[in-house]
N, C-alpha and C positions, 0 to 999 in steps of 0.2 A: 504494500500500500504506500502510497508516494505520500504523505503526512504534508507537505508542505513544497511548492513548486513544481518545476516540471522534467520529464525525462524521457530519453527514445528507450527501448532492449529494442538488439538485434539476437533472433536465433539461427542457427546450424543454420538451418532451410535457407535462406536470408530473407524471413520475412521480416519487419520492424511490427512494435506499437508503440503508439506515442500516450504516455501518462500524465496527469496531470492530478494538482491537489482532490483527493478523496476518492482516485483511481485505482484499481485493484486488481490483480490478476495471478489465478493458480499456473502456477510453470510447474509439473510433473517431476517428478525425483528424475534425474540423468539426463534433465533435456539442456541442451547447451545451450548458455543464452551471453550477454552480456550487454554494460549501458555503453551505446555508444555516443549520448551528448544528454548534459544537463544543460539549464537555461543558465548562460552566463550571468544575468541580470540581478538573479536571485537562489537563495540557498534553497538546494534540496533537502530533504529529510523523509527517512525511507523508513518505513516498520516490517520488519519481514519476521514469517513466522513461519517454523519446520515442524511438520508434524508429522505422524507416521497412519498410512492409509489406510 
């Protein structure tokens, strides 16, 4: 969950999505992902939670 500003993930596939404050998204155990740009302008703040299926 993006808690505050904004972010791209790129995964494996190369698909993108783009997040934004109060945005949310399950990414699967092993899927390959990473941020490839946050918004210069302002801070990010990320919550992320693991949990088991």
């Amino acid at each position: 969950m993006v808690v505050e500003g904004k972010a791209t993930l790129e995964f494996e596939d190369g698909s993108k999505r783009e997040l934004s404050t109060g945005d949310y998204i399950n990414i699967p155990a092993h899927v390959k992902h990473k941020v490839v740009q946050t918004d210069p302008n302002q801070i990010t703040i990320w919550l992320a939670i693991f949990y088991k299926s």
